[in-house]
Each structure stands twice: as C-alpha cells, then as structure tokens.
N, C-alpha and C positions, 0 to 999 in steps of 0.2 A: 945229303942231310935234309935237303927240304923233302923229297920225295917219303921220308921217312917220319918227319914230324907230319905229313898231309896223314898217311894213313893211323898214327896214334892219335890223331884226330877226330878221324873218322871209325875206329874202335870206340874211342872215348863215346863218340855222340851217338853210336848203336848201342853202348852197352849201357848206359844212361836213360837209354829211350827216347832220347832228341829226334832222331831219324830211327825209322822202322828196320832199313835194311841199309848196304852200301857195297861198293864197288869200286876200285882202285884197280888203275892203270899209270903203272909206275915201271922203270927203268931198272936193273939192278945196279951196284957200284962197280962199276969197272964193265959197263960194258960196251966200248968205245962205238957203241953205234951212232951217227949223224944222219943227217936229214940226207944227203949226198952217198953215203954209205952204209947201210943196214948191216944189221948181220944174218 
C-alpha cells in the first residue's frame, strides 16, 4: 500500500508540473523477497 500511494504521488507531482520528471523503485505485492533472500 505505501509503495503504491509513493508512486500516485509521484504521478500526481509530474503531471501537475511540481517535479519535471520521476522515477520509482518499488516492490510488487506479493513478492516475498527480503534482504536475506532475493528473488
């Protein structure tokens, strides 16, 4: 959920013209990777 309101955030604040451009680096849901464990 947070991963998901960061980036309608970050849509919002490009398509407004707040920030010029952006870039998201996010997780999908369910995808059980950890810092110990990757996939």
């Amino acid at each position: 959920r947070l991963a998901v309101g960061c980036v309608i955030e970050l849509v919002f604040k490009v398509a407004t013209g707040e920030l010029k451009n952006g870039f998201a680096v996010v997780r999908p849901p369910g995808h059980h990777a950890e810092e110990s464990t990757p996939m």
